[in-house]
ROTIKOL-902697 format. One record per residue: chain; residue number from 0; x, y, z of N, C-alpha, C in turn; residue in three letters. Coordinates in nm, 2 decimals. Example, Ala and Ser with C-alpha at 12.3 -4.5 7.8 and 13.67 -1.06 7.14 Angstrom:
2
REC  unit  pos     n.x     n.y     n.z    ca.x    ca.y    ca.z     c.x     c.y     c.z  code
REC     A    0    1.32   -0.57    0.78    1.23   -0.45    0.78    1.32   -0.33    0.78   ala
REC     A    1    1.28   -0.22    0.71    1.37   -0.11    0.71    1.29    0.00    0.79   ser
This chain:
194
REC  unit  pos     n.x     n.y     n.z    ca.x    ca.y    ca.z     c.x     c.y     c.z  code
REC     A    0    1.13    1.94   -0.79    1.14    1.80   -0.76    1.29    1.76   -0.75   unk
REC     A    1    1.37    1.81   -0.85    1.51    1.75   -0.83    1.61    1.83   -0.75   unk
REC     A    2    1.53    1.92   -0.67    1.62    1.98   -0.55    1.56    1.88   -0.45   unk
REC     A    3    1.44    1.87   -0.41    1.43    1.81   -0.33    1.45    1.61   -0.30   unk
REC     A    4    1.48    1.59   -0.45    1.50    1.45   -0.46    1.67    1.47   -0.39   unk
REC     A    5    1.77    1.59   -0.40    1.91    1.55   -0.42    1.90    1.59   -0.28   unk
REC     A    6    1.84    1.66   -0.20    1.84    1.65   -0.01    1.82    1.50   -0.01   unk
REC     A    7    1.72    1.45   -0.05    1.66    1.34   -0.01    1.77    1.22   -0.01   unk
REC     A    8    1.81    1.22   -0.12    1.98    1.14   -0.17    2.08    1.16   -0.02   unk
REC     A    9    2.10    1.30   -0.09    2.21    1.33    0.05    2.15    1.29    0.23   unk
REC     A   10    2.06    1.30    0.24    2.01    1.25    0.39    2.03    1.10    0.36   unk
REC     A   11    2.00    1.03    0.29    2.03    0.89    0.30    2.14    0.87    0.29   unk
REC     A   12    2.26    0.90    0.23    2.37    0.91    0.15    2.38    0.78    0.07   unk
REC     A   13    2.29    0.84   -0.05    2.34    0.73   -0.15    2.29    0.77   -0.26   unk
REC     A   14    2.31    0.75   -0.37    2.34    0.79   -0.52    2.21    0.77   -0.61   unk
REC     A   15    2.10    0.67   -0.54    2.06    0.67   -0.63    1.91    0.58   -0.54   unk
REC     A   16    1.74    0.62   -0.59    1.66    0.59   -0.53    1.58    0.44   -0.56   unk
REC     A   17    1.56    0.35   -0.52    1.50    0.22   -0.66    1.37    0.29   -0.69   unk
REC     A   18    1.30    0.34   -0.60    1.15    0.38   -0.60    1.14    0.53   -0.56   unk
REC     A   19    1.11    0.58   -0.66    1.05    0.73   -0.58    0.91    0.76   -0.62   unk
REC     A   20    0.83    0.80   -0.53    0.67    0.82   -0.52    0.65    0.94   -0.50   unk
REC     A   21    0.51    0.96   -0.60    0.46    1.13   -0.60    0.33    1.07   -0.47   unk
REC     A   22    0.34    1.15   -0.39    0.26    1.08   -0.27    0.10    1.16   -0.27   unk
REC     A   23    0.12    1.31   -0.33    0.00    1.37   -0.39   -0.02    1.43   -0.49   unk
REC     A   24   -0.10    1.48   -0.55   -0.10    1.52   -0.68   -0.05    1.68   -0.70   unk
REC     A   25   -0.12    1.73   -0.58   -0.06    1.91   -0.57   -0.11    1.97   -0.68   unk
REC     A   26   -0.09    2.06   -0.74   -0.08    2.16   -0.83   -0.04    2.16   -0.90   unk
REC     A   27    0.09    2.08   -0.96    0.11    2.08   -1.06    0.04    1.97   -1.16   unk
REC     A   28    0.04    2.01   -1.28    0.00    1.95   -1.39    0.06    1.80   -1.40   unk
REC     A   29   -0.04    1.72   -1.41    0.02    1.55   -1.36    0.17    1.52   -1.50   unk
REC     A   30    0.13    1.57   -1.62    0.20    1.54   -1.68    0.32    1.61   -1.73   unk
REC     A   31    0.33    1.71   -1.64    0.51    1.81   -1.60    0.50    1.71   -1.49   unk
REC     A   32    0.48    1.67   -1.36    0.55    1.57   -1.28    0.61    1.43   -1.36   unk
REC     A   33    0.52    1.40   -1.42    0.54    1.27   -1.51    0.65    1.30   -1.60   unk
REC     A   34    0.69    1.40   -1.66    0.81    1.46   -1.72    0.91    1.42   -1.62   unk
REC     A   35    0.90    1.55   -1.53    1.02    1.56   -1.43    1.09    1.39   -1.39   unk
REC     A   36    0.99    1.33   -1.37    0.95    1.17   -1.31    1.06    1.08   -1.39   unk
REC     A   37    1.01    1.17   -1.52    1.10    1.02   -1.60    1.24    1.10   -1.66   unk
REC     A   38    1.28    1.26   -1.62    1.38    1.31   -1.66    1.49    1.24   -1.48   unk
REC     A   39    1.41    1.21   -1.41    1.54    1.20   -1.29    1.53    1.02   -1.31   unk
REC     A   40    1.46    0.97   -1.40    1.53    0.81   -1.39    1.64    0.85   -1.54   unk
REC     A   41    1.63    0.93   -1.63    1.68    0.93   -1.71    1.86    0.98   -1.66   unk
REC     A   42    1.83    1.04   -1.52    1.96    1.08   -1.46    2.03    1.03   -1.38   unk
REC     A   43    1.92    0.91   -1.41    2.01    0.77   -1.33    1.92    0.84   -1.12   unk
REC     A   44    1.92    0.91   -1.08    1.87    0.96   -0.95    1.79    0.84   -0.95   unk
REC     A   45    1.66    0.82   -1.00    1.60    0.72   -0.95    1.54    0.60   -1.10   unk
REC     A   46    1.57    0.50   -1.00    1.53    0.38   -1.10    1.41    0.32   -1.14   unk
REC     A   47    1.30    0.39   -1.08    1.18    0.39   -1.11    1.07    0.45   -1.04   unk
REC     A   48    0.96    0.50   -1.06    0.87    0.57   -0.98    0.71    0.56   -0.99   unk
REC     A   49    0.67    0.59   -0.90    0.53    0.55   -0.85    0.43    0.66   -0.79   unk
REC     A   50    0.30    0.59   -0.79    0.20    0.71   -0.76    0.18    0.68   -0.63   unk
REC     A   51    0.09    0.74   -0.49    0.02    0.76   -0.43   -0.09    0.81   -0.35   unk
REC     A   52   -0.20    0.79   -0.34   -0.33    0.83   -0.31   -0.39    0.88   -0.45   unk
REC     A   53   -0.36    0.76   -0.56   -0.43    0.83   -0.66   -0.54    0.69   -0.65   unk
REC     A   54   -0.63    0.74   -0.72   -0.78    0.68   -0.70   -0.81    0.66   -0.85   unk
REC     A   55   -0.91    0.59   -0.94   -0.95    0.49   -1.05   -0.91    0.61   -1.16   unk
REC     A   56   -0.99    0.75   -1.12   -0.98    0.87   -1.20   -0.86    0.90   -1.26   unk
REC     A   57   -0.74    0.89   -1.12   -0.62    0.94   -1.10   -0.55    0.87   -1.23   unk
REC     A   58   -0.55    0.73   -1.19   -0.51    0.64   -1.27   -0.51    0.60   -1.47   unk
REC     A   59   -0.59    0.65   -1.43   -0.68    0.66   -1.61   -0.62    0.78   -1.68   unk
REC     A   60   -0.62    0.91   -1.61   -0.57    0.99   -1.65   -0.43    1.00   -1.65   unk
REC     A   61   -0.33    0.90   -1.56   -0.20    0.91   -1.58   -0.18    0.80   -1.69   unk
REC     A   62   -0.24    0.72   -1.72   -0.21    0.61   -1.83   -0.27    0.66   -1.97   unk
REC     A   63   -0.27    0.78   -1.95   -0.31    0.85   -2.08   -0.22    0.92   -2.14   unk
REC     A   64   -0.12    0.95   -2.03    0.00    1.01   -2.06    0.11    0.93   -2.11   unk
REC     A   65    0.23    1.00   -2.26    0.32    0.91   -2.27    0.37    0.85   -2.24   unk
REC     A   66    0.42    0.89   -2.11    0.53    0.80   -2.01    0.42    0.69   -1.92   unk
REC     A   67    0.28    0.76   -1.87    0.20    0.68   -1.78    0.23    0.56   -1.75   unk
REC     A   68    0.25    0.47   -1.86    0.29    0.33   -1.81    0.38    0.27   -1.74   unk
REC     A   69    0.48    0.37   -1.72    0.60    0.36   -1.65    0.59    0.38   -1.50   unk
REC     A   70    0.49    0.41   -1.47    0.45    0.41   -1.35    0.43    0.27   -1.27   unk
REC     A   71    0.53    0.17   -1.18    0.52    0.06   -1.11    0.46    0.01   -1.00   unk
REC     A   72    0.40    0.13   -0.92    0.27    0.12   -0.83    0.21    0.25   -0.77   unk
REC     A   73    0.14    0.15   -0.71    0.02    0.34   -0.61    0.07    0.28   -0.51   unk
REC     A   74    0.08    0.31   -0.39    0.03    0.30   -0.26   -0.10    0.42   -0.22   unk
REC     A   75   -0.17    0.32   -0.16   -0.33    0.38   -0.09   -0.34    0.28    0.06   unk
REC     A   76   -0.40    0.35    0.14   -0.46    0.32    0.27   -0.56    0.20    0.27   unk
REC     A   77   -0.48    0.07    0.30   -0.56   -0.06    0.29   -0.52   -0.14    0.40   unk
REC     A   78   -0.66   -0.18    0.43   -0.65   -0.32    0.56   -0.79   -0.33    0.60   unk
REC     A   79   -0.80   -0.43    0.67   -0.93   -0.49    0.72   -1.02   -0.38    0.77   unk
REC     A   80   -0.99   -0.25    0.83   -1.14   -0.20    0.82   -1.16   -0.05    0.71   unk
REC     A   81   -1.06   -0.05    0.65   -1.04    0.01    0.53   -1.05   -0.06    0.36   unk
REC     A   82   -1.14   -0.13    0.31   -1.12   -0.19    0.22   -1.24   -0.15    0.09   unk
REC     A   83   -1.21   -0.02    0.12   -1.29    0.07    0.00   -1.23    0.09   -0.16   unk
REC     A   84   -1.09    0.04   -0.17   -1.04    0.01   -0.30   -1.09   -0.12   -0.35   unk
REC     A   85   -1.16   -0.20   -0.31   -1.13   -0.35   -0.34   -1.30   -0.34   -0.43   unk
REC     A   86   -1.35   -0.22   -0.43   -1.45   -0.20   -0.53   -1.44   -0.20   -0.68   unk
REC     A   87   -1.35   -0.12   -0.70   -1.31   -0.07   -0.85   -1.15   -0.05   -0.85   unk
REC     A   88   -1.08    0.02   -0.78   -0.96    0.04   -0.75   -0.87   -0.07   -0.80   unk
REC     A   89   -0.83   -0.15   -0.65   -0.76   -0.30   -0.67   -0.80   -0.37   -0.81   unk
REC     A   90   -0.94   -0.38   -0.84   -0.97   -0.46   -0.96   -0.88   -0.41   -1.05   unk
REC     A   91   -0.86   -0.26   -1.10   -0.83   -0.21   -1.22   -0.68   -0.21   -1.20   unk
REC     A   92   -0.62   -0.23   -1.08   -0.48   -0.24   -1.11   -0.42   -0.37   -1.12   unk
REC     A   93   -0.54   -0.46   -1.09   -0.49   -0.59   -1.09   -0.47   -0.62   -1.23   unk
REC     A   94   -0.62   -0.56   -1.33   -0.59   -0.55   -1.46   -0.51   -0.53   -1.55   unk
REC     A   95   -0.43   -0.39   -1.48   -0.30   -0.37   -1.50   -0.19   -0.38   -1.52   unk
REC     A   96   -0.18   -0.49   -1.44   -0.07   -0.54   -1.34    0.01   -0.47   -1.25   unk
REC     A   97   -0.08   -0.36   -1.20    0.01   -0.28   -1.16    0.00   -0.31   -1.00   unk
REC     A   98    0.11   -0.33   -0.87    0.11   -0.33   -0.74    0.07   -0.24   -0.67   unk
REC     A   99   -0.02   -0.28   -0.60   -0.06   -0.16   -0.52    0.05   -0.20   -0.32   unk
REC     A  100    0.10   -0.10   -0.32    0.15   -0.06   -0.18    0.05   -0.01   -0.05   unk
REC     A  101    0.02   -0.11    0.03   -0.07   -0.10    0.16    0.00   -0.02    0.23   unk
REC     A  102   -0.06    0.10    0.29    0.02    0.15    0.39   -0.12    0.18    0.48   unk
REC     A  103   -0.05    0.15    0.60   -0.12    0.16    0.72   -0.19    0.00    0.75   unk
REC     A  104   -0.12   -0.07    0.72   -0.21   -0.20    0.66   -0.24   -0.24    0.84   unk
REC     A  105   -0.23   -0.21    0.97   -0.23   -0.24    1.08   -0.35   -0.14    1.15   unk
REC     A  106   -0.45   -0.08    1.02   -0.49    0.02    1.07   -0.44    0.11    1.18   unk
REC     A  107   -0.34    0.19    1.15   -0.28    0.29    1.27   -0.36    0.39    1.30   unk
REC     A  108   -0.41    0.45    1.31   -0.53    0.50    1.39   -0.53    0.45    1.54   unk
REC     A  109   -0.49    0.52    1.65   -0.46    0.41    1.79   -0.63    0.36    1.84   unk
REC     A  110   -0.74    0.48    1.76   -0.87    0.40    1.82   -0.92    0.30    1.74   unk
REC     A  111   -0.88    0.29    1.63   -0.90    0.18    1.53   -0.84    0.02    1.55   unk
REC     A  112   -0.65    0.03    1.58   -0.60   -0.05    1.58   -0.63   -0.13    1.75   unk
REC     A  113   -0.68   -0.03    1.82   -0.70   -0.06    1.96   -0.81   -0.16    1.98   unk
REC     A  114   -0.94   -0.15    1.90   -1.06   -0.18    1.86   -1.02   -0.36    1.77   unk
REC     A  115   -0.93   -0.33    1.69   -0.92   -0.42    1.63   -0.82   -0.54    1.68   unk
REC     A  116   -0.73   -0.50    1.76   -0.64   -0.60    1.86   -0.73   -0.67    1.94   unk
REC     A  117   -0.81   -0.60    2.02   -0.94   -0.68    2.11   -1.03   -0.74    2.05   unk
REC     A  118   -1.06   -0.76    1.88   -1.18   -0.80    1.79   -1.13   -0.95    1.85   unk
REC     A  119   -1.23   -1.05    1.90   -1.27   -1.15    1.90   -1.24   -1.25    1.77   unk
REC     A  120   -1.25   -1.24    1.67   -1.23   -1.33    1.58   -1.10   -1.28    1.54   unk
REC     A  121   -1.06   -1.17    1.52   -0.89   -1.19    1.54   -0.82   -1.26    1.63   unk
REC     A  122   -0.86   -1.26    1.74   -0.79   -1.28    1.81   -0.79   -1.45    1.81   unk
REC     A  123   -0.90   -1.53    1.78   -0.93   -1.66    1.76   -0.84   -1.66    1.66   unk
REC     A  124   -0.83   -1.63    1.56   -0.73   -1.64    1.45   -0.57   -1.65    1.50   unk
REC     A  125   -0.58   -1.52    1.59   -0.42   -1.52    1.59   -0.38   -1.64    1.71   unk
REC     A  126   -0.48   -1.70    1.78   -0.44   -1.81    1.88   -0.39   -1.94    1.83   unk
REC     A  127   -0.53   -1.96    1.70   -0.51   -2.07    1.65   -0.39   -2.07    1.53   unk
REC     A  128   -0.33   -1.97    1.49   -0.20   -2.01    1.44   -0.11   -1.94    1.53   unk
REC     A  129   -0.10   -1.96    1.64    0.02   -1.92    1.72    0.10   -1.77    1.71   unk
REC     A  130    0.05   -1.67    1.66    0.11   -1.53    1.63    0.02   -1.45    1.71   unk
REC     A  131    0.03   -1.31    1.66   -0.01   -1.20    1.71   -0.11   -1.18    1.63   unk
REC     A  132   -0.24   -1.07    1.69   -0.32   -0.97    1.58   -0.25   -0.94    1.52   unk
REC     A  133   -0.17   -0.84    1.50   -0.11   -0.77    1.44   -0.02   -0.85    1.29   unk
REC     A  134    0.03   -0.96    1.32    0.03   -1.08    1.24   -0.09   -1.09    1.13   unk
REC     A  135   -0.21   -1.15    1.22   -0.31   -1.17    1.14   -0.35   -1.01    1.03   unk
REC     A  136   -0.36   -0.90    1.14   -0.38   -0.83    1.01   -0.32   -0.78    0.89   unk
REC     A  137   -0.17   -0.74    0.94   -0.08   -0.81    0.82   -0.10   -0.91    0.70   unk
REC     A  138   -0.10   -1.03    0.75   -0.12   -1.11    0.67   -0.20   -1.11    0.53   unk
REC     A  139   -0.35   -1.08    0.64   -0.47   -1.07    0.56   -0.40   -0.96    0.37   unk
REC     A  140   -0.38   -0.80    0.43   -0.37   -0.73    0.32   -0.25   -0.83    0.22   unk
REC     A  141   -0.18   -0.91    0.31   -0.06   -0.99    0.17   -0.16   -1.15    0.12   unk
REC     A  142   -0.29   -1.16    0.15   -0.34   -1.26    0.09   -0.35   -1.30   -0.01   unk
REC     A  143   -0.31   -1.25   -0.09   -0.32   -1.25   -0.26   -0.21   -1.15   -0.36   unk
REC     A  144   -0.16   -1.20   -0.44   -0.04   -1.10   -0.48   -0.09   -0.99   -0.56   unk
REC     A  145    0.03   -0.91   -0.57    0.01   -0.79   -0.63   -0.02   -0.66   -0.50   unk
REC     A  146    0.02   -0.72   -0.38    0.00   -0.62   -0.24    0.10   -0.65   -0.22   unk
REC     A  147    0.22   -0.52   -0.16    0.30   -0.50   -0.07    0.23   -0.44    0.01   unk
REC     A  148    0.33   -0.45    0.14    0.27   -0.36    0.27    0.40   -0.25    0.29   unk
REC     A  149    0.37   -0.17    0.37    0.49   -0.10    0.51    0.38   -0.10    0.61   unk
REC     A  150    0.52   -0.17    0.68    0.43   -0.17    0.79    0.55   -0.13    0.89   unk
REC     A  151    0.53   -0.06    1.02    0.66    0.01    1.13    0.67   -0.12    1.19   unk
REC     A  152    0.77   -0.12    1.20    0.89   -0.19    1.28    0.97   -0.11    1.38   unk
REC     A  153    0.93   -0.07    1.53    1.01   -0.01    1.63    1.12   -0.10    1.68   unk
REC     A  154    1.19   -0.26    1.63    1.30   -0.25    1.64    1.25   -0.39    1.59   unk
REC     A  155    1.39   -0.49    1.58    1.47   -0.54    1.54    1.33   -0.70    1.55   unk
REC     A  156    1.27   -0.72    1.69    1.19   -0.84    1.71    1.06   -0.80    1.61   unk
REC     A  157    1.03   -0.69    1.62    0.85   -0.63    1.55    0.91   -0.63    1.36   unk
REC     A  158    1.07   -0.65    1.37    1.04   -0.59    1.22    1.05   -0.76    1.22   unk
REC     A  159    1.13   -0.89    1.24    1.10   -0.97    1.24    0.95   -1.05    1.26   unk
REC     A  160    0.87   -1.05    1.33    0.76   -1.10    1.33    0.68   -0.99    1.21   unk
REC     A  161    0.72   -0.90    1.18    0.65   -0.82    1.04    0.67   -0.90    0.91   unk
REC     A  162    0.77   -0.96    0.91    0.84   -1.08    0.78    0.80   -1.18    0.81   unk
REC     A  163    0.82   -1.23    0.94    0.71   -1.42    0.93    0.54   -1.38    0.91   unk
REC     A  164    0.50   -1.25    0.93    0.36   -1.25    0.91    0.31   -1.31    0.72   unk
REC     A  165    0.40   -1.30    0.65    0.41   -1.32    0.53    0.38   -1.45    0.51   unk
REC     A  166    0.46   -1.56    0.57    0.40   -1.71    0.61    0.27   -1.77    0.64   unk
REC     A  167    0.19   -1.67    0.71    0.06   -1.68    0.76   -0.05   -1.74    0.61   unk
REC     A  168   -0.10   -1.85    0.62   -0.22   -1.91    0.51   -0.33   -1.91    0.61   unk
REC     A  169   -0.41   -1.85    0.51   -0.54   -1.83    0.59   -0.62   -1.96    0.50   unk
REC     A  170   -0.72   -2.01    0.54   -0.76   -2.16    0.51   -0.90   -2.07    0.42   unk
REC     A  171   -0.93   -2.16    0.36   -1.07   -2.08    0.30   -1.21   -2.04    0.39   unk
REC     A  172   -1.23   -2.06    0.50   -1.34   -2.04    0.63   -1.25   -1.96    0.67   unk
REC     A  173   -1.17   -1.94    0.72   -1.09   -1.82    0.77   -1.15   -1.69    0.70   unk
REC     A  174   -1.10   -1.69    0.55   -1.14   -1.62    0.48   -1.26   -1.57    0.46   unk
REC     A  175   -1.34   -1.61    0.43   -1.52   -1.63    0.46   -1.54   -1.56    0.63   unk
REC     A  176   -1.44   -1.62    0.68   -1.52   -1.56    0.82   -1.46   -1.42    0.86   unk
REC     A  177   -1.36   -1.37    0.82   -1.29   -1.24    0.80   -1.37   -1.15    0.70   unk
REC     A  178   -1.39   -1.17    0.55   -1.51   -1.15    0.50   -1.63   -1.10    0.55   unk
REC     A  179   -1.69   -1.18    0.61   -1.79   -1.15    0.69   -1.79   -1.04    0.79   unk
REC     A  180   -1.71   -1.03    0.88   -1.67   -0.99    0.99   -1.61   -0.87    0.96   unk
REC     A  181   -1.56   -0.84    0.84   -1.49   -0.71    0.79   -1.55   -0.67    0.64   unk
REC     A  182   -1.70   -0.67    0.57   -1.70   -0.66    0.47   -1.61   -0.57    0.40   unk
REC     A  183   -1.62   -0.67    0.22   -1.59   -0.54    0.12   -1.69   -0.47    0.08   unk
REC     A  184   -1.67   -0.34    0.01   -1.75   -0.25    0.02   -1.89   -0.31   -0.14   unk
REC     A  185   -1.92   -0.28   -0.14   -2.05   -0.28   -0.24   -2.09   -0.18   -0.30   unk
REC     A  186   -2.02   -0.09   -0.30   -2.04    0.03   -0.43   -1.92    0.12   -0.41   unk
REC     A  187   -1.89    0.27   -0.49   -1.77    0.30   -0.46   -1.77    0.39   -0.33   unk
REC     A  188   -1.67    0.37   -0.30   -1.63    0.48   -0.16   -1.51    0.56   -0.21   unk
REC     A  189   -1.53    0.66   -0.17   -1.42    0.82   -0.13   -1.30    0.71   -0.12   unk
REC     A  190   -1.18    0.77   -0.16   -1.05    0.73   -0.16   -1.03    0.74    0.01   unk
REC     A  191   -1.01    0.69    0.10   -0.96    0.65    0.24   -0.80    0.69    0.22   unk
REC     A  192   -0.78    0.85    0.32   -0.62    0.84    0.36   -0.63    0.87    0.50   unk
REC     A  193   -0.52    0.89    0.53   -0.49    0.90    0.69   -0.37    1.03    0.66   unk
């Protein structure tokens, strides 16, 4: 881990990471990463670290561990037609307090996101507040706190309208009708990655 954290340093060039994420679980034993984890903030390399694509199981078993609480978020695969966390997942981290990181929150999938820019009630949405789909779906995964997103920015105008999408209030019928139109799931579903 700490060969590959000190390429990672040197490609960016800079001294030190705020966030570093175990992005899968691999092979090794969660609680030698969780070591290593907390021996490279102890070396100053990084200032704190986080899980990803771990799932309710994942999570239970890392907060079992000494250090486990030190862990400051997951990121998992969430957005309007992926919202298979919002069963047990989201709940238990909300419990937590722990943030969960959206990634892919624009469904990237080009038959997915293609499907979902032409959806009719998006698009009503994104008319009636003057933005883009891509806005509204945004938005949606930041409706409530304890969600960060990444979402791509190919330059300078997309990564700005990616930051006013943050502005976006959805009215409570909005909500209900997005709801509707996108259920949450009703029992548990398989961890969703891409």
């Amino acid at each position: 881990m700490e060969r590959s954290l000190d390429q990672s340093l040197r490609r960016v060039g800079t001294d030190y990471f705020d966030l570093y994420l175990l992005h899968w679980r691999g092979t090794v034993p969660l609680a030698e990463t969780v070591t290593e984890l907390e021996r490279m903030v102890a070396k100053g390399k990084i200032r704190s670290w986080g899980v990803s694509n771990f799932d309710v199981a994942d999570l239970e078993e890392l907060w079992r561990l000494p250090a486990g609480q030190h862990c400051v978020a997951n990121e998992d695969l969430y957005n309007l037609d992926e919202r298979g966390i919002e069963f047990d997942l989201l709940p238990l981290m909300k419990k937590h307090a722990l943030p969960l990181i959206a990634y892919s929150p624009l469904a990237q999938a080009d038959t997915i996101a293609g499907r979902l820019s032409s959806d009719p009630l998006l698009q009503e949405l994104a008319t009636n507040h003057q933005v883009s789909v891509y806005q509204i779906m945004l938005a949606w995964t930041l409706r409530h706190g304890g969600v960060l997103t990444i979402s791509k920015a190919g330059n300078h105008t997309h990564a700005i309208a990616n930051v006013e999408a943050g502005d976006i209030s959805f009215t409570p019928d909005e909500l209900d009708a997005l709801a509707k139109h996108f259920p949450k799931p009703t029992s548990k579903q398989p961890l969703a990655t891409i």
